[in-house]
C-alpha positions in Angstrom: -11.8 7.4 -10.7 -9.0 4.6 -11.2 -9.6 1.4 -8.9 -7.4 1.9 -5.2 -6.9 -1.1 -4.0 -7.4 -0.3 -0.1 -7.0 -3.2 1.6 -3.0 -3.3 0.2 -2.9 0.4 1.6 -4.0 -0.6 5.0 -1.8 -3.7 4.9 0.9 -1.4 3.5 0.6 0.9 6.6 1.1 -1.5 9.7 4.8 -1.6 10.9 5.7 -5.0 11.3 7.5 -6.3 14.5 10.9 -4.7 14.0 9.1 -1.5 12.6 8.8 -0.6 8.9 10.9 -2.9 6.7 10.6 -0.5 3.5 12.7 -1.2 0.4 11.5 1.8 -1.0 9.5 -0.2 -3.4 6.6 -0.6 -0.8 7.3 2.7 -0.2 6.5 4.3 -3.0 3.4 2.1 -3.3 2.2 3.5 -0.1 2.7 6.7 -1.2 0.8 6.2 -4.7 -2.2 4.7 -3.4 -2.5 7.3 -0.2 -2.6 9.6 -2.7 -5.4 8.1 -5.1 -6.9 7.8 -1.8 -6.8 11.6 -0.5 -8.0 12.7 -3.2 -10.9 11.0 -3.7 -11.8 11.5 -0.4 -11.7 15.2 -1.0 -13.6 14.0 -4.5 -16.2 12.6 -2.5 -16.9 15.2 0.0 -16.6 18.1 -2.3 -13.5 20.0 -1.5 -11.2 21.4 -3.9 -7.5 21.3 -2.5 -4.3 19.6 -2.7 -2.8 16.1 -2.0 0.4 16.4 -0.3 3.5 13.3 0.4 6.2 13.0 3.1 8.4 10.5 2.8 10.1 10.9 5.9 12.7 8.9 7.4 13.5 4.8 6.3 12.3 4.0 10.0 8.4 5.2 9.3 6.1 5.3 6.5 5.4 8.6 6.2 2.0 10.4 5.8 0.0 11.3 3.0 -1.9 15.1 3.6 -5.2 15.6 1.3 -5.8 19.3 2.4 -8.9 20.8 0.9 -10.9 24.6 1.7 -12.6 23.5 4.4 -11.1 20.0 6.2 -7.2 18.7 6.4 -6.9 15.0 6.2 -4.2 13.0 7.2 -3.1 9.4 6.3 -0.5 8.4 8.8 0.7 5.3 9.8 0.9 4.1 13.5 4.4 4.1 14.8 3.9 0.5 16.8 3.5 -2.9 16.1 -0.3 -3.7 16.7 -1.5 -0.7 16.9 -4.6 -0.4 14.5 -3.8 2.1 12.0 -6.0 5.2 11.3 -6.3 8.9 10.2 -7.5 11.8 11.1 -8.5 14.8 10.2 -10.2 18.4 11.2 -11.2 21.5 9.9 -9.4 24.2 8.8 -10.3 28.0 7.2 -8.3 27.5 3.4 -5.6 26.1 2.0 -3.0 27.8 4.0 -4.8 27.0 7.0 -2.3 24.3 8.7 -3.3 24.7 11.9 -6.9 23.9 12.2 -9.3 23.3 14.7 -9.5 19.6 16.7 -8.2 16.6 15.4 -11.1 13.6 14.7 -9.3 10.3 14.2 -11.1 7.0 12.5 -9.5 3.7 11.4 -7.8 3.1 8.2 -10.5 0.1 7.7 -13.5 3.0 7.0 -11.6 3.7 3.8 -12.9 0.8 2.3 -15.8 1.5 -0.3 -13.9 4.6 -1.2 -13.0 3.7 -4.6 -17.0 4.1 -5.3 -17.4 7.6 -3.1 -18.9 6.2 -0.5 -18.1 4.4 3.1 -18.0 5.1 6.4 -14.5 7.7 5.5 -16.9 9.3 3.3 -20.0 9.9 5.8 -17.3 10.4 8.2 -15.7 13.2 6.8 -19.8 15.3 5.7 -20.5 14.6 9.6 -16.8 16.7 10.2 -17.9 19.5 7.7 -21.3 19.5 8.6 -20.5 20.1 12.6 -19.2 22.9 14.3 -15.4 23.9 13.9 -14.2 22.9 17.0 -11.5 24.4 19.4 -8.6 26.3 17.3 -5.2 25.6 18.0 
């Protein structure tokens, strides 16, 4: 797996005080590495699936959806300034499963060490698979 340089994701991912000041060059960087990310999180844990982008609006960053057979993750960043950025994710039954069961959130720093398969994103996400489903909404 290529080097994702996680720390510049996280970084990349908190507004700053007048909100998101993307050029569209940061941007895309976001996007690139959120996707190197998703899917070696999915890599790591197992799943086979897909690594969605949404660019959204100029005002936010938009999210990054690594949806695999059995868990949905999702790489969004927070909407204020100071508020530590993190994901979440939860199971689902399939790819066209985009509902799910409940949402589990952990911080964007737990990514780190992902780039080698392992972490607390990584043990975070077995612990998910490996516990029961949840409440389906």
């Amino acid at each position: 797996m290529k080097r994702v340089d996680v720390e510049k994701f996280i970084e990349l991912a908190r507004p700053g005080l007048d909100g998101y000041q993307n050029d569209g060059k940061d941007k895309a960087e976001y996007a690139r590495l959120g996707k190197m990310i998703g899917r070696a999180l999915l890599e790591a844990i197992g799943q086979q699936g897909k690594v969605r982008w949404n660019p959204a609006g100029p005002a936010v960053g938009g999210d990054v959806v690594a949806h695999g057979t059995d868990i949905a993750i999702y790489l969004i960043p927070p909407l204020f300034y100071g508020e530590e950025p993190e994901f979440y994710c939860r199971r689902v039954d399939g790819l066209d499963d985009h509902h799910g069961y409940g949402n589990r959130r952990v911080p964007f720093r737990h990514l780190l060490g992902i780039e080698n398969g392992e972490g607390q994103a990584v043990e975070f996400m077995r612990e998910t698979l490996a516990g029961p489903k949840g409440t389906r909404y």
